[in-house]
MDAnalysis code that builds the backbone (N, CA, C; Angstrom):
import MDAnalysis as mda
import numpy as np

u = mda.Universe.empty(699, n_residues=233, atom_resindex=np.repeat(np.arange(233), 3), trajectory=True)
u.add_TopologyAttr("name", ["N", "CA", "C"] * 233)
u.add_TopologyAttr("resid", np.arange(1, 234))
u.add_TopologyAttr("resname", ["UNK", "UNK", "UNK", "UNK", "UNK", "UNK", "UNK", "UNK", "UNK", "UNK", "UNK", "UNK", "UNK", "UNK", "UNK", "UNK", "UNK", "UNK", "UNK", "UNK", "UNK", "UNK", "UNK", "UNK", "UNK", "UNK", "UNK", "UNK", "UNK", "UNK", "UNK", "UNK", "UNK", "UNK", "UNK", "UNK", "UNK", "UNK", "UNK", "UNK", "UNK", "UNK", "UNK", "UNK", "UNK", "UNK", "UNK", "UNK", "UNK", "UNK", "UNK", "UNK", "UNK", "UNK", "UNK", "UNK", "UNK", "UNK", "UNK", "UNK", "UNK", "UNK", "UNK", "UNK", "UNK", "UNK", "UNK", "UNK", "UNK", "UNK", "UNK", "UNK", "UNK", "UNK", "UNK", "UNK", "UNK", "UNK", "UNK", "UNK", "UNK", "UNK", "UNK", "UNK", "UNK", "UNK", "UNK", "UNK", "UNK", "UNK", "UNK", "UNK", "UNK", "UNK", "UNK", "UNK", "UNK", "UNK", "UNK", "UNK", "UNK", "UNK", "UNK", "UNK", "UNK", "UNK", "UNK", "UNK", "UNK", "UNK", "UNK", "UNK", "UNK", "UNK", "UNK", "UNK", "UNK", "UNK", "UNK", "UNK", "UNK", "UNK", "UNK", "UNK", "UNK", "UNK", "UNK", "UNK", "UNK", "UNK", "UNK", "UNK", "UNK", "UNK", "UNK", "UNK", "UNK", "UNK", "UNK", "UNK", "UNK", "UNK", "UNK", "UNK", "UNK", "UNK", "UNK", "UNK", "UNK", "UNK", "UNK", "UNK", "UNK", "UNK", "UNK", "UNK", "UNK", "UNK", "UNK", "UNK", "UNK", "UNK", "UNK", "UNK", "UNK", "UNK", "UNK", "UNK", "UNK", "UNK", "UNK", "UNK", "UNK", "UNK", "UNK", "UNK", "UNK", "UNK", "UNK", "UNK", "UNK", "UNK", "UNK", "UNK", "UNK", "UNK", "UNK", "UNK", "UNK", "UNK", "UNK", "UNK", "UNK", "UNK", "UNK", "UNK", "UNK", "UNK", "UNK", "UNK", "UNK", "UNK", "UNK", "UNK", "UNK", "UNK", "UNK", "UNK", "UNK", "UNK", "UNK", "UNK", "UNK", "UNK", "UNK", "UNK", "UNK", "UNK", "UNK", "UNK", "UNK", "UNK", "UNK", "UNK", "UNK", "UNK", "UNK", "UNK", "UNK", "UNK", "UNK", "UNK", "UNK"])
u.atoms.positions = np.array([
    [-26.271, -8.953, -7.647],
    [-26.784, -7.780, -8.364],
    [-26.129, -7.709, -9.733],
    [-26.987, -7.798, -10.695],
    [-26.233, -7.879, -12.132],
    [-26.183, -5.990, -12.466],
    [-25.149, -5.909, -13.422],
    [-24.594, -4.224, -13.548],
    [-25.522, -4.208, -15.024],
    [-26.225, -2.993, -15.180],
    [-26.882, -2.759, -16.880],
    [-26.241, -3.051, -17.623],
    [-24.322, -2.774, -17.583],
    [-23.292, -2.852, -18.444],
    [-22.698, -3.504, -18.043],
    [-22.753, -5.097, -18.519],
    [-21.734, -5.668, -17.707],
    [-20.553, -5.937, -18.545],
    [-20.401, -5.358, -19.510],
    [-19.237, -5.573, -20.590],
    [-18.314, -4.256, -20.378],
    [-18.831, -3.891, -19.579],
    [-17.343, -2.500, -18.825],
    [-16.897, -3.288, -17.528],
    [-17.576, -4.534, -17.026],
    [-16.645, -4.765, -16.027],
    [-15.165, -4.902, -16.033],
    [-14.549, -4.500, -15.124],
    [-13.070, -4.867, -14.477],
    [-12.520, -5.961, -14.629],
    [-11.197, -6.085, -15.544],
    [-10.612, -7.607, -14.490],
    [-10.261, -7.811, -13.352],
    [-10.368, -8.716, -12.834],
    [-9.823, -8.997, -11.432],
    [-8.666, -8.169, -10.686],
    [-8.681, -7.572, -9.981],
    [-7.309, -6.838, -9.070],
    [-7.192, -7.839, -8.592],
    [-5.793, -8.558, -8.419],
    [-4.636, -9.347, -7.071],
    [-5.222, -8.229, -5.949],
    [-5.397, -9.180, -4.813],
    [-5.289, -8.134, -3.754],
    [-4.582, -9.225, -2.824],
    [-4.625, -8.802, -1.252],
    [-3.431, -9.236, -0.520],
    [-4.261, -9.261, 0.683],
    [-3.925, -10.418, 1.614],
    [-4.410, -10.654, 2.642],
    [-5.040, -9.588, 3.428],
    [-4.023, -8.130, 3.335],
    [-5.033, -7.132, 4.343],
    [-6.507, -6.570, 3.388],
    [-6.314, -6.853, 2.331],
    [-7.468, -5.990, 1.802],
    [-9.090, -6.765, 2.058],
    [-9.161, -7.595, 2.386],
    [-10.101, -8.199, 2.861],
    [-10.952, -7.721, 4.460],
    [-10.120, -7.985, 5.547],
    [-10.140, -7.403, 6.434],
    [-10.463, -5.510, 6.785],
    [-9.699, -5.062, 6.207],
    [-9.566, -3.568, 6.170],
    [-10.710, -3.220, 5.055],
    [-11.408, -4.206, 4.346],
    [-12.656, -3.300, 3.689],
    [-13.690, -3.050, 4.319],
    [-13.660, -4.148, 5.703],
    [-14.561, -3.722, 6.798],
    [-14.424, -2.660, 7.611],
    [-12.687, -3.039, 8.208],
    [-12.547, -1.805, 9.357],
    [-12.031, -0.527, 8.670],
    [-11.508, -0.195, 7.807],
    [-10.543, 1.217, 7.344],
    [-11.829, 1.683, 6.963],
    [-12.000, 3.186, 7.750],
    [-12.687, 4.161, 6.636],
    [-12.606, 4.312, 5.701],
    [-13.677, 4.866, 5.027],
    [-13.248, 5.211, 3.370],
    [-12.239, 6.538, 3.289],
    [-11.083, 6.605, 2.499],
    [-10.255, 7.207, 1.890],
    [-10.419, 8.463, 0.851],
    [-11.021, 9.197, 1.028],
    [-11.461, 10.065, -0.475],
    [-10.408, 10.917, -0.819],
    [-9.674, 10.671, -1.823],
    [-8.265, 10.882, -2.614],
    [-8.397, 12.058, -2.622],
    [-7.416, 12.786, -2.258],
    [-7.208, 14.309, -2.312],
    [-6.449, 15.067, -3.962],
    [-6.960, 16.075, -3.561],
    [-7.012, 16.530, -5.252],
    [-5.133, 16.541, -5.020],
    [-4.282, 16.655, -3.743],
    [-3.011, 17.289, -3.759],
    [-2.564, 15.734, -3.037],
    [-2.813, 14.450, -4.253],
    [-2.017, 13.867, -3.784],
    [-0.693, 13.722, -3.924],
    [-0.056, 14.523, -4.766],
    [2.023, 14.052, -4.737],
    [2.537, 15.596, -4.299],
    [1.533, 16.400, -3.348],
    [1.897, 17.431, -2.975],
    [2.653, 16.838, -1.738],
    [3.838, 17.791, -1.622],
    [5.173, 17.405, -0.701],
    [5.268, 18.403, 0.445],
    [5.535, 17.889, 1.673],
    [5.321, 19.000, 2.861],
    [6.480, 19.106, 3.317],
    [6.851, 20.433, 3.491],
    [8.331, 21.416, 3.872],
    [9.046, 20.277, 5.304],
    [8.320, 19.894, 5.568],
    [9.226, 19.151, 6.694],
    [9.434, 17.675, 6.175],
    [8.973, 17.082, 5.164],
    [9.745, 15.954, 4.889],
    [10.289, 15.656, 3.260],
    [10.285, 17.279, 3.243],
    [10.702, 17.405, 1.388],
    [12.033, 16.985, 0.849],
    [13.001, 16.998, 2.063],
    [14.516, 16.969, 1.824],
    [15.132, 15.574, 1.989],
    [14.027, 14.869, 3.018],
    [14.267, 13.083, 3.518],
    [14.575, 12.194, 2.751],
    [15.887, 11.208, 2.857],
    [15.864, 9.866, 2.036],
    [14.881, 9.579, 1.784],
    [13.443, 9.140, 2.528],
    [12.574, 8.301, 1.737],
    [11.487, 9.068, 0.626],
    [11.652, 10.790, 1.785],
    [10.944, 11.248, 0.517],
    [11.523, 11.889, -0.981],
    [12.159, 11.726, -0.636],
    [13.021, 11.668, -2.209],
    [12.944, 10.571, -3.025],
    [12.618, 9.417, -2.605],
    [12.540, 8.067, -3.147],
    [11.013, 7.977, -3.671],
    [9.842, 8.800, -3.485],
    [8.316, 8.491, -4.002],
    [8.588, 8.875, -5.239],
    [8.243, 7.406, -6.009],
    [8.069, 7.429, -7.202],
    [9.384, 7.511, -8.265],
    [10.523, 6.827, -7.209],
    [11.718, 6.757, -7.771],
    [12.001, 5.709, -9.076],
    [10.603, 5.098, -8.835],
    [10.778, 4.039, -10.078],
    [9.236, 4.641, -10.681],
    [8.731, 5.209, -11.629],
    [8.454, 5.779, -12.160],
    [6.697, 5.161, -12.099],
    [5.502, 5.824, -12.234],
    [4.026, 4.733, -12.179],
    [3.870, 4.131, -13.413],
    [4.293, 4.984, -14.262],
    [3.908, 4.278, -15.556],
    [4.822, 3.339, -16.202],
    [6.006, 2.914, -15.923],
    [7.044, 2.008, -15.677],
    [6.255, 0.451, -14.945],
    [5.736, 1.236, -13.581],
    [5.174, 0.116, -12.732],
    [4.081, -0.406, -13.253],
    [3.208, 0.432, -14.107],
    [1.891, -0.026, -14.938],
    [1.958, -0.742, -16.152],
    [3.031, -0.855, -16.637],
    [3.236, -1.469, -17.893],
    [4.035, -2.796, -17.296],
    [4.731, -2.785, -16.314],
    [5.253, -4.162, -15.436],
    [3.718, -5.506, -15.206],
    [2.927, -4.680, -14.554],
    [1.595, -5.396, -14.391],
    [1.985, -5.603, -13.301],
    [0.784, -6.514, -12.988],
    [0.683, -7.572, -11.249],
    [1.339, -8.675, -10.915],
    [2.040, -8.621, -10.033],
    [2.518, -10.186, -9.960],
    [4.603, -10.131, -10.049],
    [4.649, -8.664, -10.393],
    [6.255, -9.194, -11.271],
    [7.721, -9.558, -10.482],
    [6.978, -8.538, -8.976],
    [8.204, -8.577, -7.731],
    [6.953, -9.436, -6.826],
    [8.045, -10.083, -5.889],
    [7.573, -11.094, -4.597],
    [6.724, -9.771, -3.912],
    [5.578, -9.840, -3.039],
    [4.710, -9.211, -2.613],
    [5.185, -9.296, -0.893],
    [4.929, -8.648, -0.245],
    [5.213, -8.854, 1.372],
    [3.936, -8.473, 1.867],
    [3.190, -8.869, 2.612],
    [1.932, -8.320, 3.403],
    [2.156, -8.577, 4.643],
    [1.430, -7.694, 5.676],
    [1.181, -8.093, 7.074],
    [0.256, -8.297, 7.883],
    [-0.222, -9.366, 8.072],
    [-1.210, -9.925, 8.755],
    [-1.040, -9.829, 10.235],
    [-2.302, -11.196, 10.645],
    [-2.711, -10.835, 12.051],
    [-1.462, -11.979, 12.669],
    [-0.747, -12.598, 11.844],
    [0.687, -13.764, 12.856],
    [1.625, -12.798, 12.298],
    [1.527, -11.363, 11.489],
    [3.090, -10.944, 11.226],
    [3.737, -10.899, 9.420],
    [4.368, -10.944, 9.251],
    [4.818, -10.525, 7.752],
    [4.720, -12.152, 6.874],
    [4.619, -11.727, 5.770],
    [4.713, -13.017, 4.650],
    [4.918, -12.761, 3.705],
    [5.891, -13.459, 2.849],
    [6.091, -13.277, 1.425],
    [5.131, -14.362, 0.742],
    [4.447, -13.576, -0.237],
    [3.683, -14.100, -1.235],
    [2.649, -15.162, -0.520],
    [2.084, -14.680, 0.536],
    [1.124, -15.456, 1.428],
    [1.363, -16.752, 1.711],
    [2.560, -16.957, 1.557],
    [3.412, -18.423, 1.974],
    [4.514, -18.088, 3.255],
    [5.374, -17.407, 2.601],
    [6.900, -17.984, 3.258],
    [6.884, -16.777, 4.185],
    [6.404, -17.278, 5.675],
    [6.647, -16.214, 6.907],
    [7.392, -15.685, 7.464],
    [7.722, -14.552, 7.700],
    [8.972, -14.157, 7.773],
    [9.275, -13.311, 9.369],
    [7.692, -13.020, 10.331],
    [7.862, -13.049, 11.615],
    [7.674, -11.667, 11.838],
    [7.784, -11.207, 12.601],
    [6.709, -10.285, 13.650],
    [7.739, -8.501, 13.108],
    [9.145, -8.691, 12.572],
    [10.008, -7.931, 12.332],
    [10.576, -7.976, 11.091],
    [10.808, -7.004, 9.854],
    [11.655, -7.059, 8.876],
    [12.489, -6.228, 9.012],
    [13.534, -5.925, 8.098],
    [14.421, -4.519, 7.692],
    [14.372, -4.447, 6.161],
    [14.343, -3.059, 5.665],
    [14.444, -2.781, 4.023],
    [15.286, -1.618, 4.431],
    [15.791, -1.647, 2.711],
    [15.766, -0.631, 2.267],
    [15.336, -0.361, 0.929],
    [14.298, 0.923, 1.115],
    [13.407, 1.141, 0.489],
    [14.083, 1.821, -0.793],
    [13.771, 1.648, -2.212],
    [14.395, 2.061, -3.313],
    [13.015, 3.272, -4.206],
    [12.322, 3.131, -3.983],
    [11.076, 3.779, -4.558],
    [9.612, 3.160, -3.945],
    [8.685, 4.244, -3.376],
    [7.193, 3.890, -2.808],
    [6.549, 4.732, -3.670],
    [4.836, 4.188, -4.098],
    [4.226, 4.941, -4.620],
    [2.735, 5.026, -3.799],
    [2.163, 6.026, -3.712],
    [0.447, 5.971, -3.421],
    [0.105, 5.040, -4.456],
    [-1.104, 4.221, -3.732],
    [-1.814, 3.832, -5.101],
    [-3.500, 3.869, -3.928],
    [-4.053, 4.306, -5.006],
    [-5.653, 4.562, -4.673],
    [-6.426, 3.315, -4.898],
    [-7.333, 2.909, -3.909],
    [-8.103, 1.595, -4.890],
    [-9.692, 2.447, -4.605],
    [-10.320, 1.760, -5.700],
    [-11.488, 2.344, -5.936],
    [-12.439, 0.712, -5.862],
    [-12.975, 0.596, -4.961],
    [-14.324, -0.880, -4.556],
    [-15.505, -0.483, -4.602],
    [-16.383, -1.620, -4.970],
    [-17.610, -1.655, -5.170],
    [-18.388, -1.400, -3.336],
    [-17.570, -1.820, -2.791],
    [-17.845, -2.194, -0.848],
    [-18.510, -2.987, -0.789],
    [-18.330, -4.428, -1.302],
    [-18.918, -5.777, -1.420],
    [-17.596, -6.558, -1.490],
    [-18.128, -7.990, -0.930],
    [-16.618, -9.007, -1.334],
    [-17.673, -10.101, -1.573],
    [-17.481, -9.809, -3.352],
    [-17.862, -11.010, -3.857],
    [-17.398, -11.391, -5.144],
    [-17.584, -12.159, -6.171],
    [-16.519, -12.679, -7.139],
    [-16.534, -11.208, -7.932],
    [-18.274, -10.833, -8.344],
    [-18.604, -9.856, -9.374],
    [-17.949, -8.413, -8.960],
    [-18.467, -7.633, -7.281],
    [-17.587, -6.413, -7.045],
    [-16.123, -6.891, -6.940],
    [-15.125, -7.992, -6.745],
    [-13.947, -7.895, -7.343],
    [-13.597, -7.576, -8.830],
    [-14.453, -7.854, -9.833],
    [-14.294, -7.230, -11.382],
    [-14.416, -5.849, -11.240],
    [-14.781, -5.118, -10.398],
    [-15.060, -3.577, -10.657],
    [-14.096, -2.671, -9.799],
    [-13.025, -3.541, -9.055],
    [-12.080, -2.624, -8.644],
    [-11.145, -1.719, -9.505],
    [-10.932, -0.588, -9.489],
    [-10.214, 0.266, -10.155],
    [-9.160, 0.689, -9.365],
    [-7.976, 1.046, -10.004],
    [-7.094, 1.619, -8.686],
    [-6.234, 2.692, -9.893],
    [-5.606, 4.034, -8.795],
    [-5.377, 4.741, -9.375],
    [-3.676, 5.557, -8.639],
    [-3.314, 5.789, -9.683],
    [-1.532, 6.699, -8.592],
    [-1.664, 7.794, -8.297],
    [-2.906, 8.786, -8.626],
    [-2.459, 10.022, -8.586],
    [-3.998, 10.225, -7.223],
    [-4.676, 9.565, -7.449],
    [-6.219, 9.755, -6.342],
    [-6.848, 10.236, -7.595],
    [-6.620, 10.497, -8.707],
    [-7.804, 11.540, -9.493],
    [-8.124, 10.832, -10.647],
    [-7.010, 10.253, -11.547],
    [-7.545, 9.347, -12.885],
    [-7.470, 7.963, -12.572],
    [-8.286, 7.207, -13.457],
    [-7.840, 5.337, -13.028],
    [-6.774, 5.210, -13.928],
    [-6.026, 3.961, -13.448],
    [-4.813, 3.858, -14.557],
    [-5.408, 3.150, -15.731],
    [-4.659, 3.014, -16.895],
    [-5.304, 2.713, -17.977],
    [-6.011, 3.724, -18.842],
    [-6.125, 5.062, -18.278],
    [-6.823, 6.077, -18.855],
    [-8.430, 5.990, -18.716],
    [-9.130, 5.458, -18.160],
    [-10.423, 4.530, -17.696],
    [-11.618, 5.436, -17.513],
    [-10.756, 6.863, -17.429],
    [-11.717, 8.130, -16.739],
    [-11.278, 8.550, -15.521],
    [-12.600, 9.296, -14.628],
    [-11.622, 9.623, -13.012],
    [-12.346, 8.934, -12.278],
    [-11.488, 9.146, -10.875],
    [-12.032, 8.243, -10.098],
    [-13.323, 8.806, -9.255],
    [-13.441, 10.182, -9.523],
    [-14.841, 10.610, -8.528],
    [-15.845, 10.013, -9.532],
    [-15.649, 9.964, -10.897],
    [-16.726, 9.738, -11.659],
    [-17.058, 8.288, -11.778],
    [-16.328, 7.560, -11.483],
    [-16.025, 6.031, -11.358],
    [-16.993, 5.899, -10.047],
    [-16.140, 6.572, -9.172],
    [-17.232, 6.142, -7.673],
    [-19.070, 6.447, -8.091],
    [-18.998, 7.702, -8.887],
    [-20.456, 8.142, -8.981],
    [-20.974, 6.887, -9.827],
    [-20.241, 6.325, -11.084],
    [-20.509, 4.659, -11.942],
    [-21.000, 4.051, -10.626],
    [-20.322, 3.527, -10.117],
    [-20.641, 1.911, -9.167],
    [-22.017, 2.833, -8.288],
    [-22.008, 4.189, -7.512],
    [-23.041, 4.112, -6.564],
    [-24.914, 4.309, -7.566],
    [-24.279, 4.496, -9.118],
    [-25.962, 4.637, -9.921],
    [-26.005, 3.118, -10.095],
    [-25.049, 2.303, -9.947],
    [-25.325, 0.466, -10.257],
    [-25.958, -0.125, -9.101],
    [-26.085, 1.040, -8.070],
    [-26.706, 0.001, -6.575],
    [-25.816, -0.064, -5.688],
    [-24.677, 0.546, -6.156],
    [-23.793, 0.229, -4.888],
    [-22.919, 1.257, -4.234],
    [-23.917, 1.049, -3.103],
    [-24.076, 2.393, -2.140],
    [-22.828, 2.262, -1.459],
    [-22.007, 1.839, -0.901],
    [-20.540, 1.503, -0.221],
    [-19.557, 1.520, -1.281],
    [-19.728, 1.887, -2.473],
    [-18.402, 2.111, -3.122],
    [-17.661, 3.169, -2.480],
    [-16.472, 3.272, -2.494],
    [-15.511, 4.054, -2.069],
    [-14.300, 4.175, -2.624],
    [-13.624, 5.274, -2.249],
    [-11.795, 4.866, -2.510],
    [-10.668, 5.011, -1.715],
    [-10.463, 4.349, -1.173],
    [-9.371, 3.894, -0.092],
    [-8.009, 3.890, -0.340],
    [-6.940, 4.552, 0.260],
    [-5.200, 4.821, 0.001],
    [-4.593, 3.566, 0.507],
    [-3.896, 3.058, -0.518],
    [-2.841, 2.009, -0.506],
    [-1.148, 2.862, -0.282],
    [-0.306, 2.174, -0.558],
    [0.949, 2.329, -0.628],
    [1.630, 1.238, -1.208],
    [2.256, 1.057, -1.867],
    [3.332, -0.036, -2.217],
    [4.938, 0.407, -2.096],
    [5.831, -0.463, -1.243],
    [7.651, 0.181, -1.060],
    [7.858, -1.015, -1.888],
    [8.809, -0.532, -2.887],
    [9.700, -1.417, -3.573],
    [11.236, -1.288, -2.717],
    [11.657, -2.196, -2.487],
    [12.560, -2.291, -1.352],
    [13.557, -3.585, -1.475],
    [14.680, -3.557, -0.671],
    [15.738, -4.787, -0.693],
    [15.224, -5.415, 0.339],
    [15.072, -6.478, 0.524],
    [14.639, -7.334, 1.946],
    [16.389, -7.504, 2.378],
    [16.656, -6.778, 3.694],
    [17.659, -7.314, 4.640],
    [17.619, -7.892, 5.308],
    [16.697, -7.980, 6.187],
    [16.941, -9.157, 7.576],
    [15.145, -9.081, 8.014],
    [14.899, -10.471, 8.260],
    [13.466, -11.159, 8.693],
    [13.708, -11.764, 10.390],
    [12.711, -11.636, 10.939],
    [13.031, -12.142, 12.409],
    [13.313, -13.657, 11.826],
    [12.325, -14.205, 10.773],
    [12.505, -15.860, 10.608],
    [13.821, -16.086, 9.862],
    [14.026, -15.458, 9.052],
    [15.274, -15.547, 7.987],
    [16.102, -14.968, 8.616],
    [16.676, -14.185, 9.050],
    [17.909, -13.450, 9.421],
    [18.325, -12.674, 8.467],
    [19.145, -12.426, 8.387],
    [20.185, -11.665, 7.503],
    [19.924, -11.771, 6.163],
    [19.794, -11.131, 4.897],
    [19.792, -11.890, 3.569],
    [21.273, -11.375, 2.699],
    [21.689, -12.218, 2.452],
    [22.737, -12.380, 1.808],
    [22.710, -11.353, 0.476],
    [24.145, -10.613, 0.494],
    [24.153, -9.590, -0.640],
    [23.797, -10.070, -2.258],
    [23.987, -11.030, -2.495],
    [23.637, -12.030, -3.518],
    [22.758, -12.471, -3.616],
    [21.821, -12.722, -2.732],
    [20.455, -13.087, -2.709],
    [19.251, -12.197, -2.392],
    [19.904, -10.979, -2.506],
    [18.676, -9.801, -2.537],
    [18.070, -9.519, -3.742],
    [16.788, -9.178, -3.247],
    [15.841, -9.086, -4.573],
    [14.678, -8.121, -4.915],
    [14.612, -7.659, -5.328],
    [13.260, -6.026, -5.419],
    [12.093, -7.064, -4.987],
    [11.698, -6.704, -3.815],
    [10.089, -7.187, -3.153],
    [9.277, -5.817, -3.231],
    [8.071, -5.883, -2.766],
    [7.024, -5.214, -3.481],
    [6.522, -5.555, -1.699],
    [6.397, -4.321, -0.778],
    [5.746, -4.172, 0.472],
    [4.453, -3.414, 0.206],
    [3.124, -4.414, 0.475],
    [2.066, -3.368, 0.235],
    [1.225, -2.801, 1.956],
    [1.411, -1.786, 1.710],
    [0.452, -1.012, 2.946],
    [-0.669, -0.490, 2.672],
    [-1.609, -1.531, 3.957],
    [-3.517, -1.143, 3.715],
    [-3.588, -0.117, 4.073],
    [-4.659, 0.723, 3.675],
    [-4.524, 1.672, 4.363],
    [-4.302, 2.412, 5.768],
    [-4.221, 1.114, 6.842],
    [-4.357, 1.525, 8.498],
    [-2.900, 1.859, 8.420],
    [-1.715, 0.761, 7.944],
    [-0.438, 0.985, 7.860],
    [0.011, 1.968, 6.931],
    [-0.866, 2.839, 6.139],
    [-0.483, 3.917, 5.241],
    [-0.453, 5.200, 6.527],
    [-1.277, 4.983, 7.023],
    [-1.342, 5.822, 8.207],
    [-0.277, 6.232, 8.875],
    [0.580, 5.086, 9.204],
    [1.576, 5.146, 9.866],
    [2.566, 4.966, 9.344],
    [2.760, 4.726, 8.096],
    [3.664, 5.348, 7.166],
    [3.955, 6.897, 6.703],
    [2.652, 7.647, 7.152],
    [2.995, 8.933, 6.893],
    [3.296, 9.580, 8.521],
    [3.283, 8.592, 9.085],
    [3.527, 9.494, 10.599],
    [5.433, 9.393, 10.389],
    [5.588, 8.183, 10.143],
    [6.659, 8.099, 9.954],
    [7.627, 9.299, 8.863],
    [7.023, 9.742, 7.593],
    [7.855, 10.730, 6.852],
    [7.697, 11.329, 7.456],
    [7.108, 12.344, 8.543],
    [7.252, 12.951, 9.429],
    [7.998, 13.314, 10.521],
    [8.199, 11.930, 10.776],
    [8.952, 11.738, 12.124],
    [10.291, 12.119, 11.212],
    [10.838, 11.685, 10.557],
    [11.749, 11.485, 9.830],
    [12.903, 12.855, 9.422],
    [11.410, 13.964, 8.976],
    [11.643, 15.217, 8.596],
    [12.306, 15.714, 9.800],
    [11.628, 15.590, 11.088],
    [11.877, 16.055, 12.525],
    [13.482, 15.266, 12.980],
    [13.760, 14.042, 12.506],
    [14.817, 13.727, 13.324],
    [16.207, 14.508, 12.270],
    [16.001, 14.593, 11.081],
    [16.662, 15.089, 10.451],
    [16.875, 16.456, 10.758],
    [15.658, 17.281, 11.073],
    [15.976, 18.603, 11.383],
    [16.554, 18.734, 12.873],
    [16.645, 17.801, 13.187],
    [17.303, 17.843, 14.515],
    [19.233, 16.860, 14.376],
    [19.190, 16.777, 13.037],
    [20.345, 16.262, 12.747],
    [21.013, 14.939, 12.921],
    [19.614, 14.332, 12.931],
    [20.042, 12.809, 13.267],
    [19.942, 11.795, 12.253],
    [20.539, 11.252, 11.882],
    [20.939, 10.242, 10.613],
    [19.587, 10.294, 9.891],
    [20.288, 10.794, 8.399],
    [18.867, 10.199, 7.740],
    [19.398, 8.845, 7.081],
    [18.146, 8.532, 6.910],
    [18.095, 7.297, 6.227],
    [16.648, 6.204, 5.246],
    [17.564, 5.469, 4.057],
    [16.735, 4.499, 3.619],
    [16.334, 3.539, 3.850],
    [17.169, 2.874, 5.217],
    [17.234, 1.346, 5.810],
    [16.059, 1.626, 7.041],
    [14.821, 0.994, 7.035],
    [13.810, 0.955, 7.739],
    [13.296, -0.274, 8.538],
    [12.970, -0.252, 9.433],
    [12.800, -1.918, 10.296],
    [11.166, -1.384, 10.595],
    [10.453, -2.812, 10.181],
    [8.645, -2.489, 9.816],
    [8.264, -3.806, 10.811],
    [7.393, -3.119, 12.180],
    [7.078, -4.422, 12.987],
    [5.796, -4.606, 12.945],
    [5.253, -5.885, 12.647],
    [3.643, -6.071, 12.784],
    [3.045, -5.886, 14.379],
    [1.796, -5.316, 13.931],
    [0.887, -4.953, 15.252],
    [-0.316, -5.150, 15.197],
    [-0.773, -6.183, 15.870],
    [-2.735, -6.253, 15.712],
    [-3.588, -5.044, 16.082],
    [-4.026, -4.955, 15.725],
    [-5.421, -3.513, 15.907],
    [-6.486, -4.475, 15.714],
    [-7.726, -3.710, 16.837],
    [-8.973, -4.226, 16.785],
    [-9.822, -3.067, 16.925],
    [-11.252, -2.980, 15.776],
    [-11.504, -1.722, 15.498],
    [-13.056, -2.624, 15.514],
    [-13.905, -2.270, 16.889],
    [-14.822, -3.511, 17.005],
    [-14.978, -4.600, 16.799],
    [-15.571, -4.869, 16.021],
    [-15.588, -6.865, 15.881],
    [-14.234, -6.889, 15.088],
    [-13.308, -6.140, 14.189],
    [-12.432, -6.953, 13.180],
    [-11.168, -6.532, 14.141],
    [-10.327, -7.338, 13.405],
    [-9.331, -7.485, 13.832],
    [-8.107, -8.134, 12.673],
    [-6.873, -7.019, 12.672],
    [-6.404, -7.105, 11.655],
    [-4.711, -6.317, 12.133],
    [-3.857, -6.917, 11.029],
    [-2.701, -6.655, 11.064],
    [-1.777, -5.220, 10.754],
    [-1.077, -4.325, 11.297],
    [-0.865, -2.960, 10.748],
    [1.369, -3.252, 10.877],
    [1.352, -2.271, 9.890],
    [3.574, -1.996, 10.215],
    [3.172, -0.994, 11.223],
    [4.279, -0.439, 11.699],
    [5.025, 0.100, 12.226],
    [6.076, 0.623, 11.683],
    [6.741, 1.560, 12.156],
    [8.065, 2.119, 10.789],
    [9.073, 2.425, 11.513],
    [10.616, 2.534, 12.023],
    [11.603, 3.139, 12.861],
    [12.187, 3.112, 12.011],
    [13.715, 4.025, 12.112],
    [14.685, 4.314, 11.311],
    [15.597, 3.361, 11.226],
    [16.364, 2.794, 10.533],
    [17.658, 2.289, 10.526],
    [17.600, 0.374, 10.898],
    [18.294, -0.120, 11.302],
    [17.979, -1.697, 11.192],
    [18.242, -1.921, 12.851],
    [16.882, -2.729, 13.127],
    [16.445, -2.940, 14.676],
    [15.868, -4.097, 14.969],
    [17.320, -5.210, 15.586],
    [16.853, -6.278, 15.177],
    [16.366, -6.696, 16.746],
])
């Protein structure tokens, strides 16, 4: 399907092994007007104190590509869709941000040029316009499955890999953990949980152990984290 305007297309978004998968199974996402609104039970938490500890527009002027990427698939975690690292990690997390992606709901070379993604759910980055008006762009071009779907990215220390073990204080390095949206899910069950163990006075903390889990949501089948407190090897 050629676009009337095809000189507003997109460059290419990097995307990551789950985003393929999860454009089939994850519902669509429709960004809430109160996305960096903060809830009384996990307002006081190490990690939620850490959203957006490294700043979006810091991270937007960095670009794509600048920290090692971690994804989790259907065998378990990987750095940079190479170097596997097994069914278990540990971080500690230094700053996470929402990030919104906005798709055509096609996977093909051309709807990859028209992905938009956004930090707040409401403007695209780049200043581009908003994103309800963006979605209303792609569905007058024909394309009725556009949507916008919640990401997450943890900028984090990699400590210990079921494959690697331990990582050496000297050899730690800011990685870039991205969560599809199924594992955003359960990333917010987790600030939750979090708020609760704290109000019950039990260690808070930044050091998090993230285990891969297959989910099958009819025909697909695809990789999600898991989140517990503290390092669980």
């Amino acid at each position: 399907m050629a676009l009337r305007n095809p000189s507003n297309a997109a460059p290419a978004f990097e995307s990551d092994e789950e985003v393929v998968p999860s454009e089939a199974a994850a519902p669509a996402v429709v960004a809430p007007s109160h996305g960096t609104s903060v809830s009384p039970l996990t307002a006081g938490t190490a990690i939620k104190q850490l959203q957006n500890a490294i700043p979006t527009s810091e991270l937007e002027n960095l670009g794509i590509g600048v920290f090692p990427r971690i994804t989790v698939g259907l065998d378990g975690f990987s750095r940079d869709k190479t170097k596997e690292l097994g069914k278990k990690i540990t971080i500690e997390v230094l700053s996470w941000s929402y990030l919104w992606m906005v798709t055509a709901g096609e996977q093909n070379e051309e709807a990859n040029r028209l992905i938009r993604t956004s930090y707040d759910g409401k403007h695209l980055k780049g200043g581009e316009g908003s994103v309800e008006d963006y979605v209303k762009y792609l569905k007058s071009e024909g394309y009725d499955k556009a949507a916008v779907k919640q990401y997450a990215e943890v900028y984090s220390n990699l400590l210990w890999s079921e494959v690697g073990g331990d990582v050496a204080a000297d050899e730690q390095e800011i990685v870039q953990v991205s969560l599809s949206p199924q594992s955003v899910g359960q990333w917010g069950r987790y600030l939750l949980e979090s708020g609760l163990r704290k109000a019950k006075g039990i260690e808070d903390t930044n050091v998090i152990t993230l285990e891969a889990q297959r989910r099958i949501l009819g025909s697909n089948k695809f990789g999600i984290a898991t989140f517990t407190s503290g390092l669980k090897k």
